[in-house]
N, CA, C and O atoms as a GROMACS GRO file, in nm:
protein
  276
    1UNK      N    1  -1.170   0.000   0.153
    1UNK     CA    2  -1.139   0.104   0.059
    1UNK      C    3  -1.268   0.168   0.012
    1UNK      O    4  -1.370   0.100   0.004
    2UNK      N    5  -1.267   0.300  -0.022
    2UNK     CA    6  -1.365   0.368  -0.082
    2UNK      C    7  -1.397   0.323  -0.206
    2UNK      O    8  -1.323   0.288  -0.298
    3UNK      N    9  -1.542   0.330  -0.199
    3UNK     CA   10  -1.582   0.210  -0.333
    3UNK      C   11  -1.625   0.308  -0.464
    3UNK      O   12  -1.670   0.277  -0.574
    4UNK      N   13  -1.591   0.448  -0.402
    4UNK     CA   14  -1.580   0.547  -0.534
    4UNK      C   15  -1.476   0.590  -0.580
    4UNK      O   16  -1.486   0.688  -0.654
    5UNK      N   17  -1.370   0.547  -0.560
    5UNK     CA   18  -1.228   0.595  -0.552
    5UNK      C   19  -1.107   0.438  -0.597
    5UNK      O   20  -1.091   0.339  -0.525
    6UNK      N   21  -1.053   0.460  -0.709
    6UNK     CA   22  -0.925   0.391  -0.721
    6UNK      C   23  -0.812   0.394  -0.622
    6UNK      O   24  -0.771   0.502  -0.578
    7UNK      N   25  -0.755   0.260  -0.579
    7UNK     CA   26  -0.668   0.276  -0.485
    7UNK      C   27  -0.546   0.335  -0.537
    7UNK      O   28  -0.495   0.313  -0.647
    8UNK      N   29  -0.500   0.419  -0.440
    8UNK     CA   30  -0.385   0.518  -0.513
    8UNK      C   31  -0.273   0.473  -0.426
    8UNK      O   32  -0.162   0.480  -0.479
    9UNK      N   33  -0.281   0.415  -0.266
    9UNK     CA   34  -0.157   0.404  -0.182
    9UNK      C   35  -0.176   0.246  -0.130
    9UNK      O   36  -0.270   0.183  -0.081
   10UNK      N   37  -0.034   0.214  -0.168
   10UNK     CA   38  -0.049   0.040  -0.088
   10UNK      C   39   0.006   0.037   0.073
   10UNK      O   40   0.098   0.119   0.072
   11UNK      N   41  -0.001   0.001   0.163
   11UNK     CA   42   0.059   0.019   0.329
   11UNK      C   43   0.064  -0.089   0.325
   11UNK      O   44  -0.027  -0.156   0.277
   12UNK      N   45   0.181  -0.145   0.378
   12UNK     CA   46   0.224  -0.283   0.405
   12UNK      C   47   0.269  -0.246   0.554
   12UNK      O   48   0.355  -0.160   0.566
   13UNK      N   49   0.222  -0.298   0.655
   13UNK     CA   50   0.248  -0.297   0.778
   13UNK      C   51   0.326  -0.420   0.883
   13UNK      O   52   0.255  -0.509   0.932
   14UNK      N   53   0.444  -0.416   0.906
   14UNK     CA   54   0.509  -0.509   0.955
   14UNK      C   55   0.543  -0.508   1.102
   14UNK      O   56   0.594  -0.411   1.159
   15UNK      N   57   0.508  -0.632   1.166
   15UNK     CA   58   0.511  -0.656   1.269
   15UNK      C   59   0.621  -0.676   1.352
   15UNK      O   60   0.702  -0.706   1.264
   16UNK      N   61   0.699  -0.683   1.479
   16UNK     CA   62   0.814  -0.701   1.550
   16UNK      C   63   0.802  -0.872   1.509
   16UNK      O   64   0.706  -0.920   1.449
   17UNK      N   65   0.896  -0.930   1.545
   17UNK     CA   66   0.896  -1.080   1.517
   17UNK      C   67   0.863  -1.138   1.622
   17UNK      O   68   0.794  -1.239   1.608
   18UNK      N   69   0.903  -1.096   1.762
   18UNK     CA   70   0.799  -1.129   1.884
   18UNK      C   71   0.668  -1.176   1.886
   18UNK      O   72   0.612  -1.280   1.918
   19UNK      N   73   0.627  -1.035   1.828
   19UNK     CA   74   0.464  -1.101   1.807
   19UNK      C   75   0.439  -1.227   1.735
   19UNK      O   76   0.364  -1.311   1.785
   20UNK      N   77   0.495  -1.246   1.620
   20UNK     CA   78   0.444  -1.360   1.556
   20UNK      C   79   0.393  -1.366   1.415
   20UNK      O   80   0.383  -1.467   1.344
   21UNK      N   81   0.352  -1.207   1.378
   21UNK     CA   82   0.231  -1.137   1.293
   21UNK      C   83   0.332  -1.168   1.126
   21UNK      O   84   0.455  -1.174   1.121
   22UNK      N   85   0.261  -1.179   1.036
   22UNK     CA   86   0.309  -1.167   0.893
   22UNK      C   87   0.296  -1.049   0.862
   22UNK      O   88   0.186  -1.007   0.901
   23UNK      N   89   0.348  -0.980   0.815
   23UNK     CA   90   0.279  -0.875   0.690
   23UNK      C   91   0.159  -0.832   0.670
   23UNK      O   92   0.098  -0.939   0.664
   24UNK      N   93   0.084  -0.753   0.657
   24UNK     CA   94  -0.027  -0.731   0.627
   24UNK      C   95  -0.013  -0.620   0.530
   24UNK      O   96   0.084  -0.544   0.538
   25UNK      N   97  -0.114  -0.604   0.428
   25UNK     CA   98  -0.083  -0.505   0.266
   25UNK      C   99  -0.208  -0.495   0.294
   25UNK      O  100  -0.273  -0.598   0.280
   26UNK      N  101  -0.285  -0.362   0.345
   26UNK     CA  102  -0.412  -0.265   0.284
   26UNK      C  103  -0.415  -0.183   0.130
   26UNK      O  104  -0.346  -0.092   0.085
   27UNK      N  105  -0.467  -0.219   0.104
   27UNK     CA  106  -0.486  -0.107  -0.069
   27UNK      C  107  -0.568   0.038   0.043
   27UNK      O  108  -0.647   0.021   0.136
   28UNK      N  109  -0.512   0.171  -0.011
   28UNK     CA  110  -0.634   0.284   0.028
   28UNK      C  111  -0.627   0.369  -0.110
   28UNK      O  112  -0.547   0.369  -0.204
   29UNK      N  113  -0.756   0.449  -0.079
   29UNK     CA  114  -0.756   0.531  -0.194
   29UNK      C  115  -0.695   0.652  -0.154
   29UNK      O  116  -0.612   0.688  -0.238
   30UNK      N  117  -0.705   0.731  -0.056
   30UNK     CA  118  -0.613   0.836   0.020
   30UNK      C  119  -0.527   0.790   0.138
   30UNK      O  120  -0.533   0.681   0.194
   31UNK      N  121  -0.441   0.898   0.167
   31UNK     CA  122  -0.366   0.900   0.266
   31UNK      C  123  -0.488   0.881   0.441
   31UNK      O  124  -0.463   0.810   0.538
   32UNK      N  125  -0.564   0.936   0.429
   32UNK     CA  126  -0.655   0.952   0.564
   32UNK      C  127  -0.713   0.803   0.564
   32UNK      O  128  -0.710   0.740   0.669
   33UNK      N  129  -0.752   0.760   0.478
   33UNK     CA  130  -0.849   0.588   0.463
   33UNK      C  131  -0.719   0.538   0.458
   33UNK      O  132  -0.749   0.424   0.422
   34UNK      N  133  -0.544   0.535   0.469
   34UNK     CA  134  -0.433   0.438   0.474
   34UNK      C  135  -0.432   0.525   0.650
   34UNK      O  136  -0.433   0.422   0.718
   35UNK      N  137  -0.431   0.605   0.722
   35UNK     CA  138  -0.371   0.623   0.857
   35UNK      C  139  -0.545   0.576   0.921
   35UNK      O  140  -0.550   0.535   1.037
   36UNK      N  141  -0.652   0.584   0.854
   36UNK     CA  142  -0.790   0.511   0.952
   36UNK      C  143  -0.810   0.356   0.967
   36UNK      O  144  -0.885   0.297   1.045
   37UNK      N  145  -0.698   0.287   0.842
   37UNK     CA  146  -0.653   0.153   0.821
   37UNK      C  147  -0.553   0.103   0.920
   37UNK      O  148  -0.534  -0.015   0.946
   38UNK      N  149  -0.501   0.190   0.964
   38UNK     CA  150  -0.383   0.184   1.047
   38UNK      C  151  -0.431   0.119   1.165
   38UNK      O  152  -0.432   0.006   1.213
   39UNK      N  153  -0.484   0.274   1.200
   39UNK     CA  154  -0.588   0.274   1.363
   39UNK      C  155  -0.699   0.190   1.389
   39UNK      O  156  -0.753   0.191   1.500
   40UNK      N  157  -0.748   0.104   1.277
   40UNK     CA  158  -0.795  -0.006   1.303
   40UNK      C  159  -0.756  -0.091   1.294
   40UNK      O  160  -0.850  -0.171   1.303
   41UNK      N  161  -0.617  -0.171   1.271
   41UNK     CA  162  -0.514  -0.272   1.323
   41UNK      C  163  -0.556  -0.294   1.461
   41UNK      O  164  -0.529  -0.217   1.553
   42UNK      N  165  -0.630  -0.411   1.473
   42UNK     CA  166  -0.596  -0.480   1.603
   42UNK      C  167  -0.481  -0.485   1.680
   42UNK      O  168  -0.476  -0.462   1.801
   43UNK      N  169  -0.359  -0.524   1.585
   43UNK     CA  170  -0.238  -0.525   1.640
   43UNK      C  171  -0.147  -0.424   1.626
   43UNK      O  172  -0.030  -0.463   1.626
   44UNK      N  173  -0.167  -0.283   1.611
   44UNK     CA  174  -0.094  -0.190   1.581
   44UNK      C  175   0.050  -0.150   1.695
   44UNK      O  176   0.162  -0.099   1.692
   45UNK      N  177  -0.026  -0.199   1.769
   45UNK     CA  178   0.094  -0.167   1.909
   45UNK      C  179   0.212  -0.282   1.883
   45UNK      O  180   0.318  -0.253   1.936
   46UNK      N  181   0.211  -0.394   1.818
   46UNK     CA  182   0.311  -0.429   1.743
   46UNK      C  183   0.352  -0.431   1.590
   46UNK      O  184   0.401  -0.524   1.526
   47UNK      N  185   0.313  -0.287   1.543
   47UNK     CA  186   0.373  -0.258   1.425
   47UNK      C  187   0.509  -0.206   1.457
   47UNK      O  188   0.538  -0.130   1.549
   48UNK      N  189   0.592  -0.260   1.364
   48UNK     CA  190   0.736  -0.206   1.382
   48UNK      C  191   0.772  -0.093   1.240
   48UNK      O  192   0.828   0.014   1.263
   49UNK      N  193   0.740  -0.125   1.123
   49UNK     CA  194   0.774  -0.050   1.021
   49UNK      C  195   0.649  -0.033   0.936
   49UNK      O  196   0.574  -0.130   0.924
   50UNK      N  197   0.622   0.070   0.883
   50UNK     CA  198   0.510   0.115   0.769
   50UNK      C  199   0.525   0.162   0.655
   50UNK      O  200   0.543   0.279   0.620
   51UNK      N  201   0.513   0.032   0.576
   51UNK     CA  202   0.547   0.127   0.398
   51UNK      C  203   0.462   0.160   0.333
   51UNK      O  204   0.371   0.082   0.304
   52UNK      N  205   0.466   0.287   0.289
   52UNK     CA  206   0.341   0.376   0.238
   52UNK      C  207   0.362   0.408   0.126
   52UNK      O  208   0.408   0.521   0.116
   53UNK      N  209   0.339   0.330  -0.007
   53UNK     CA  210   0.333   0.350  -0.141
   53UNK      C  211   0.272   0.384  -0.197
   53UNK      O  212   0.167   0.322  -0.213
   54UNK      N  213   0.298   0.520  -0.275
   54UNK     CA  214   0.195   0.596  -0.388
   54UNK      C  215   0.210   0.513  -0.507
   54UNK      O  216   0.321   0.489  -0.556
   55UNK      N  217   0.092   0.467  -0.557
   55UNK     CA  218   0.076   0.384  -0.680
   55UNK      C  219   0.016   0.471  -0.783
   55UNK      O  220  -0.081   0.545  -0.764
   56UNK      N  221   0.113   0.446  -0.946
   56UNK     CA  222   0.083   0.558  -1.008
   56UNK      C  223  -0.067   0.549  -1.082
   56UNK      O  224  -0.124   0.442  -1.103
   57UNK      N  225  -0.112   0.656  -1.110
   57UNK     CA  226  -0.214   0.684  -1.190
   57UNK      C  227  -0.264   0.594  -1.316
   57UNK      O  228  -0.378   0.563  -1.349
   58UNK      N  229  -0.115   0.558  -1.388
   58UNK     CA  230  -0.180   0.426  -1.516
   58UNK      C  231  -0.055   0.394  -1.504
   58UNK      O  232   0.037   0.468  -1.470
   59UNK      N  233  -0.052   0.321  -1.523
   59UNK     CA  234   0.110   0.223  -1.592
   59UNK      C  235   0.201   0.257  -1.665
   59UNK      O  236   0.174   0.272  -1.784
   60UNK      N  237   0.300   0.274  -1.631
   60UNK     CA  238   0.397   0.345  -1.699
   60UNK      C  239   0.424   0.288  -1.857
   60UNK      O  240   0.431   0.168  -1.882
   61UNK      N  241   0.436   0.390  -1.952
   61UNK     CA  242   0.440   0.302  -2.106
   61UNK      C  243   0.566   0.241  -2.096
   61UNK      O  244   0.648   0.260  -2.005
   62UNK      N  245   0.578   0.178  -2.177
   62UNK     CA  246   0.712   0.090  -2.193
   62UNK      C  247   0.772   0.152  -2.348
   62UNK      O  248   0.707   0.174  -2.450
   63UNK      N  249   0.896   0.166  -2.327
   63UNK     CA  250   0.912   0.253  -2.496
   63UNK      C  251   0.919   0.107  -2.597
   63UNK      O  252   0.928  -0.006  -2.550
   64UNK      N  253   0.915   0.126  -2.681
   64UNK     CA  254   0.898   0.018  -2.761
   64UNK      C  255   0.955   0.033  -2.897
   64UNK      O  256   0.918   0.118  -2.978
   65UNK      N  257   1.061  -0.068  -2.921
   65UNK     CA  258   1.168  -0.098  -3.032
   65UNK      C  259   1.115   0.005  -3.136
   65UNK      O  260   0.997   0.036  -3.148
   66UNK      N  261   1.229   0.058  -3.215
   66UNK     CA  262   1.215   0.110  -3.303
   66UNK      C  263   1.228   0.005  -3.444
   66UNK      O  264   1.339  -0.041  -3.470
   67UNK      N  265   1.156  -0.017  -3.498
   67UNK     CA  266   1.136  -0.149  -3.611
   67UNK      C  267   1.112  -0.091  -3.770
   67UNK      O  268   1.051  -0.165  -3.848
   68UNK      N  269   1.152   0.020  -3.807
   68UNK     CA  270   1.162   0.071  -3.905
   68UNK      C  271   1.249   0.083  -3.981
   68UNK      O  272   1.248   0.160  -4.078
   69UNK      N  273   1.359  -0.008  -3.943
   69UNK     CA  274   1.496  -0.042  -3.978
   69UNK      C  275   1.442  -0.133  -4.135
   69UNK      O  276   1.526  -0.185  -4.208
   0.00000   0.00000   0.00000
């Protein structure tokens, strides 16, 4: 990952079950550093599915009880 840049997309890359392979989860900070993550998979020729998650910017607030009762 770019070491100036917060990771913004998670890729979890899953293998056929043939192969043998677990899961593998790259953090990238763009879309181009998650498809150059890709193409450097050793084992890409048995990737079967690619999940490409935009991770948000901060954490979503949580609303929080109204206690003024």
């Amino acid at each position: 990952m770019q070491a100036d840049k917060p990771p913004r997309w998670r890729m979890t890359l899953s293998y056929r079950a043939e192969s043998g392979l677990p899961p593998v989860t790259h953090m990238a900070a763009d879309q181009d550093e998650a498809i150059d993550l890709f193409e450097a998979d050793p084992n890409r020729d048995a990737v079967k599915y690619i999940d490409l998650m935009l991770l948000p910017r901060r954490p979503a607030a949580v609303a929080q009880p109204d206690l003024s009762h």
